[in-house]
C-alpha positions in Angstrom: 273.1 -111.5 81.7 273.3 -113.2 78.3 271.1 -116.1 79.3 268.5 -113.7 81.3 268.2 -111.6 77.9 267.0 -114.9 75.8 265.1 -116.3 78.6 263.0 -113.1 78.4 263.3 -112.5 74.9 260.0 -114.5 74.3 256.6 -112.4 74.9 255.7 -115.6 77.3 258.5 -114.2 79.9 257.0 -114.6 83.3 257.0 -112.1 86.3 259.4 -114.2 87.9 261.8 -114.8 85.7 261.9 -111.1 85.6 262.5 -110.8 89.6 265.7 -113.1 89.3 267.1 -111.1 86.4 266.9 -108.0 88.7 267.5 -109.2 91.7 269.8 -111.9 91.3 272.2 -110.1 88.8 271.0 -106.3 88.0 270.9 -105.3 91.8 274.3 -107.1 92.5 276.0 -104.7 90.1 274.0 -101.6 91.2 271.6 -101.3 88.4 269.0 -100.3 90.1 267.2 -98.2 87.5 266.9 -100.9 85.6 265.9 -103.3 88.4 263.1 -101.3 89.5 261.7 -101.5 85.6 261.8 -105.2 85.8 260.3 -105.4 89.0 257.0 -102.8 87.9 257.0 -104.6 84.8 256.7 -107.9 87.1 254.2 -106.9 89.2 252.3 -105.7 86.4 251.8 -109.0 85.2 251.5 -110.5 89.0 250.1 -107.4 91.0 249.3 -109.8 94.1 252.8 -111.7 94.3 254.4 -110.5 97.4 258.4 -112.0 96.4 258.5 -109.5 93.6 257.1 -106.3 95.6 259.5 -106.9 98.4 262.0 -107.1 95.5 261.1 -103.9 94.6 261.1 -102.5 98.4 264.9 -103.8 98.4 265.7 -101.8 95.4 264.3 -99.0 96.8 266.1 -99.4 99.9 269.3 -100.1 98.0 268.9 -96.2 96.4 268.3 -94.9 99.8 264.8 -94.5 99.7 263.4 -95.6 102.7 259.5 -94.5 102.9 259.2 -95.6 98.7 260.2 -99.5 100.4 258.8 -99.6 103.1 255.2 -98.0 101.8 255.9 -101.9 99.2 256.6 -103.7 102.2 253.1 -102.3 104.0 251.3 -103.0 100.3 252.5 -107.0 101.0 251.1 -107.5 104.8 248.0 -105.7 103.7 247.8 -108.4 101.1 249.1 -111.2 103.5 249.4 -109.8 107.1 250.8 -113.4 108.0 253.8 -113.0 105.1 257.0 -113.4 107.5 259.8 -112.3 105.2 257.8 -108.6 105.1 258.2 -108.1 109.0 262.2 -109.6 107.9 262.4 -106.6 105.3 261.1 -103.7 107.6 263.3 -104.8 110.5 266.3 -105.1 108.2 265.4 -101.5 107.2 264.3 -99.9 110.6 267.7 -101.2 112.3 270.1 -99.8 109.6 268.1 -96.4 110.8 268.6 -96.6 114.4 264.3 -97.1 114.7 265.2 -99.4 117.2 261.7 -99.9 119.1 260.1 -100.2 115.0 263.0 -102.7 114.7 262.0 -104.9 117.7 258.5 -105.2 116.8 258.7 -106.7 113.3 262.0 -108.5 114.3 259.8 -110.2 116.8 257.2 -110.8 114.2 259.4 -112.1 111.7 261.1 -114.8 114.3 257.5 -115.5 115.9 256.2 -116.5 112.2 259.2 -118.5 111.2 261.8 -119.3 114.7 263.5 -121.7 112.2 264.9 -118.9 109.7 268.8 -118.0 111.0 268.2 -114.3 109.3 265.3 -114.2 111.8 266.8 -115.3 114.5 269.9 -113.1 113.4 268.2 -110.0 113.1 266.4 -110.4 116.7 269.4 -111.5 119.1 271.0 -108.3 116.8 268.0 -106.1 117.8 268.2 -107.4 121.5 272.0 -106.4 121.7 271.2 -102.4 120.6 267.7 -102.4 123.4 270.3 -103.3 125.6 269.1 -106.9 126.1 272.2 -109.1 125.8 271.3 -112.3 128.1 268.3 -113.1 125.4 270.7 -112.4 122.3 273.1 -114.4 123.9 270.5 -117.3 124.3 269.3 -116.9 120.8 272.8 -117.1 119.4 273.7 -120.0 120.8 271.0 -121.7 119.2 271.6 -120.5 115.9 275.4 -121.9 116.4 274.2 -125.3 117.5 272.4 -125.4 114.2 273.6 -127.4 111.3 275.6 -125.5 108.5 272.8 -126.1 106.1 270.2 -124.5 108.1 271.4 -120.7 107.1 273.3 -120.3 110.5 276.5 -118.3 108.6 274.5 -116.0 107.0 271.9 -115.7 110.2 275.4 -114.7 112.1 276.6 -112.3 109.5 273.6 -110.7 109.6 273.9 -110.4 113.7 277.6 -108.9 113.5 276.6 -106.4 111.1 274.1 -105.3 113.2 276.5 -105.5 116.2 279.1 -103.3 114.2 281.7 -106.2 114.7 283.0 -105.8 111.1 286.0 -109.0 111.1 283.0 -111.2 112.4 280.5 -110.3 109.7 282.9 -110.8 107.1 284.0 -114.2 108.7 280.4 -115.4 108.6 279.7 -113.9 105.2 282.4 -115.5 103.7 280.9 -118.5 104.9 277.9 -117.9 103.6 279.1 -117.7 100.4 280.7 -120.5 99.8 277.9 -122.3 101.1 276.4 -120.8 97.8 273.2 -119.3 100.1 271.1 -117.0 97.8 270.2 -114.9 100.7 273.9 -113.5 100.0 272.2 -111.8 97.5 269.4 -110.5 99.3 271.5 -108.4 101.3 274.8 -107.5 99.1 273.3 -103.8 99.0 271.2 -103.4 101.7 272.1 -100.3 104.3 272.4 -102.9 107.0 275.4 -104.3 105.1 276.8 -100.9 104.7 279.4 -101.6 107.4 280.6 -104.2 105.7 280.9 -102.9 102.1 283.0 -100.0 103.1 285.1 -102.4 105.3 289.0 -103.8 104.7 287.7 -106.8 104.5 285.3 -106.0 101.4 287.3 -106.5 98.4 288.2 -110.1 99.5 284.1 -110.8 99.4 283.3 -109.3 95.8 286.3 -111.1 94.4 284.7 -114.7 95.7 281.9 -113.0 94.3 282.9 -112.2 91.0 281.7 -108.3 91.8 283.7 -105.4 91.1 285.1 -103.7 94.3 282.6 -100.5 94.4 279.1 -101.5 93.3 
């Protein structure tokens, strides 16, 4: 926090440097009040940057409200209808609410766009497996395991599991993740699809290799 505070101490402080202040150390510890002023003060200086509003739509998420993040996430593919990691967001958001046919439809868009991102693949074989469609997850999974480590596959697989309620398996994969040092750990410490997980046995062991408090 120290070194965010001088690196935006100067009036010359870009919108960016903003975004990773809040959402790579405010949101973590649950300050999201304070995120989401970063974030508006962000996109006031870079209305059209489509990171820093989805930033926003995760903070919005992360204090449970759902319309507020998803109406951000609709403002970036009216911008950008091609912008994959939108169609990610609302499919992340949709499952955690049971909107399972919403769900399918941007988590197909999301792995159409970019079949190479393990959160996209993740996200659709998890989708598959609550339609009922468990030959096709099956098929995408086992891709995503014969991928190398460096590809994203842990935290493409912790991100399946948590959608499949199979808590021990998320938190294997997460752990992973982790010490892998992937930033998308970040991404989705407070997200409602990782709910399962946060309120899990196996929860204190992760904020501890994190360096997080228990309850955030």
């Amino acid at each position: 926090e120290h070194r965010f505070r001088v690196a935006m101490a100067d009036s010359s402080a870009d919108a960016m440097a903003r975004w990773c202040y809040a959402f790579y150390y405010l949101m973590p510890f649950g300050r999201l009040k304070e995120a989401t002023a970063e974030l508006e003060t962000a996109l006031k200086q870079d209305p059209l940057n489509g990171i820093i509003r989805l930033g926003l739509a995760s903070c919005f998420y992360s204090a449970g409200m759902d319309e507020r993040g998803v109406a951000e996430v609709r403002r970036v593919l009216e911008i950008d209808p091609t912008f994959w990691t939108a169609y990610l967001s609302l499919g992340f958001n949709y499952i955690s609410r049971g909107m399972i046919a919403e769900a399918l439809d941007a988590a197909e868009k999301a792995h159409r766009a970019a079949p190479w991102n393990a959160r996209a693949v993740g996200l659709l074989a998890g989708v598959l497996v609550r339609k009922g469609e468990q030959p096709r997850a099956d098929e995408l999974i086992q891709k995503l395991l014969a991928a190398p480590d460096s590809s994203g596959t842990a935290m493409g697989l912790g991100v399946y599991y948590s959608i499949c309620s199979e808590v021990d398996q998320a938190a294997i994969w997460y752990e992973k993740a982790i010490e892998q040092r992937d930033p998308s750990v970040i991404s989705l410490l407070r997200s409602p699809l990782t709910k399962i997980l946060r309120s899990s046995s196996r929860w204190p062991a992760l904020a501890k290799q994190m360096n997080l408090p228990e309850t955030i």
